[in-house]
C-alpha positions in Angstrom: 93.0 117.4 90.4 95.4 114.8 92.2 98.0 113.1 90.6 96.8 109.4 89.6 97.8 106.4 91.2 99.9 104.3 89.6 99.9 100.0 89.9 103.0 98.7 91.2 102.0 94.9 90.8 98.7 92.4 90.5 99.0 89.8 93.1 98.4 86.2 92.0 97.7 83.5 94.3 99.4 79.9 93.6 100.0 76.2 95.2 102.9 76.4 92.8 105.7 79.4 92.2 107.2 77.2 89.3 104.5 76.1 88.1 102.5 79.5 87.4 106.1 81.0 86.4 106.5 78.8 83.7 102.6 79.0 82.3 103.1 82.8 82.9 106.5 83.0 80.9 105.5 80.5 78.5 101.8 81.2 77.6 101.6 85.1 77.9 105.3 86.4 77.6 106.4 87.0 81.1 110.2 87.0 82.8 111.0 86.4 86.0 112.2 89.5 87.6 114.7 89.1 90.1 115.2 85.8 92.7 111.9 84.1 94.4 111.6 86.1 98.2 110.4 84.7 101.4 108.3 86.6 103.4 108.1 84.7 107.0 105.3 87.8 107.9 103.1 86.9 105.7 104.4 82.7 105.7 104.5 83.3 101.6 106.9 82.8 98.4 106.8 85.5 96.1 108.2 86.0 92.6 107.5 89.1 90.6 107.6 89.2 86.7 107.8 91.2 84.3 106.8 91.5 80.3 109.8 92.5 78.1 107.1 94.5 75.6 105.3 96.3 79.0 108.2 97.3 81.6 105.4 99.1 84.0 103.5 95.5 83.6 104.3 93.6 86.5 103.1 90.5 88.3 103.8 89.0 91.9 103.0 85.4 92.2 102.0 84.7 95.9 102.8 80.4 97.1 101.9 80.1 101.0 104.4 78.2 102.7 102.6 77.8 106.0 99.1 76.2 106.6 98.6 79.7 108.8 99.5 81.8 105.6 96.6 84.1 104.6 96.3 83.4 101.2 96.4 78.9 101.7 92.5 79.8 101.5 92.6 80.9 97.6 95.6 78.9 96.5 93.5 75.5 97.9 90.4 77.2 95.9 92.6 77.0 92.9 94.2 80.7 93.2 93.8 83.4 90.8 93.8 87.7 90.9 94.6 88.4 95.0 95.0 92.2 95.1 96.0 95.5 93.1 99.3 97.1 94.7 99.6 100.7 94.5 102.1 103.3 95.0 101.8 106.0 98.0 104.0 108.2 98.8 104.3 106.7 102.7 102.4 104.7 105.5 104.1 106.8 108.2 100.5 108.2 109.3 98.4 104.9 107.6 96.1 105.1 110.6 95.0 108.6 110.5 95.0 109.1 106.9 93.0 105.6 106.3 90.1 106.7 108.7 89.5 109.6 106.2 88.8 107.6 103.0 86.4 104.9 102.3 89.4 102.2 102.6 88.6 99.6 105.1 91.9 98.6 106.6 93.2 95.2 106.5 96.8 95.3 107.6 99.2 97.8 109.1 102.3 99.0 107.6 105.0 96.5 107.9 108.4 95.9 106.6 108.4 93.5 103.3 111.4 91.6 102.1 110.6 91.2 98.3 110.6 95.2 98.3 113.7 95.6 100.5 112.0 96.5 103.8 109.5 99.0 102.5 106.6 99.1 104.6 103.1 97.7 102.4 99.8 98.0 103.6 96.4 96.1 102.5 93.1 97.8 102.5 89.3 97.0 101.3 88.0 99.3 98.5 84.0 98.4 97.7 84.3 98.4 93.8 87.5 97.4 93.7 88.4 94.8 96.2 91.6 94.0 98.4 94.3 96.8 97.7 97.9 96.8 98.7 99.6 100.2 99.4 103.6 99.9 99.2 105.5 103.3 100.0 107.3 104.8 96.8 109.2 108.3 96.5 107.0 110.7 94.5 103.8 108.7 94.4 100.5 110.5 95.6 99.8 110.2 99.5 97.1 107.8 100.7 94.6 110.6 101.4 94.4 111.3 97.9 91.8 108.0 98.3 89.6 110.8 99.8 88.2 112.0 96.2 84.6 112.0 95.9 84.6 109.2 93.1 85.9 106.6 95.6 82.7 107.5 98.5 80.3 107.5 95.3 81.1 104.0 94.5 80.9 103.1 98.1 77.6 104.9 98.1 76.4 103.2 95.1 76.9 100.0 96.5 75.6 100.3 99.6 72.2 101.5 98.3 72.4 98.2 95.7 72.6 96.3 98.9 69.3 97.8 100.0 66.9 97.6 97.2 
């Protein structure tokens, strides 16, 4: 058995950073956690939060800055859930250890600001939808994505396309 994979963040899409803070924080209990981040890489504004009564509960609200920014497609559409971040314990080898799980790669590893120059990574998962990988010390490595479970629900869906 592999060690589980633990969520770092759900990624939000918004027009508005203040505006989704403050129904977050107001309507459902969230803080902001730490100052609002550009990321020119992605042309985005993020802003994590937190919940004071679930401190492994965290949200990243995602504002494009940039017509050319990947998520202005959702936030015109109104927004909503963008991705599941995970913890891994490093991209180093994303490349080689992608092509042996059922992850369809989106991104490669690069640097991001609003986790201090960590690399992140996003990936397609059928069943699950658009993942993010960001490197964390003691976190399972990305092959662990190579457990039967994950080609089963790959498999199941591919033969629900078919019938």
């Amino acid at each position: 058995m592999h060690n589980s994979f633990v969520v770092d963040h759900y990624g939000f899409v918004t027009h508005s950073i203040p505006d989704a803070c403050a129904m977050w924080c107001k309507l459902l209990g969230f803080s902001p956690d730490g100052p609002e981040v550009l990321d020119p890489e992605q042309r985005v504004r993020i802003q994590f939060l937190s919940h004071d009564d679930r401190s492994d509960f965290r949200i990243e609200l995602l504002a494009p800055c940039d017509p050319a920014s990947p998520v202005m497609k959702s936030a015109r559409a109104g927004g909503g859930l963008h991705h599941v971040c995970v913890r891994v314990a490093t991209l180093d080898e994303f490349a080689e250890q992608i092509g042996k799980t059922p992850l369809v790669p989106v991104s490669a590893p690069t640097p991001a600001p609003a986790f201090g120059g960590r690399k992140v990574a996003f990936a397609y998962l059928t069943g699950l939808g658009l993942l993010e990988f960001v490197e964390s010390a003691g976190a399972p490595t990305l092959a662990a994505f190579t457990d039967p479970s994950f080609g089963e629900l790959r498999a199941s869906f591919r033969s629900f396309l078919s019938s």
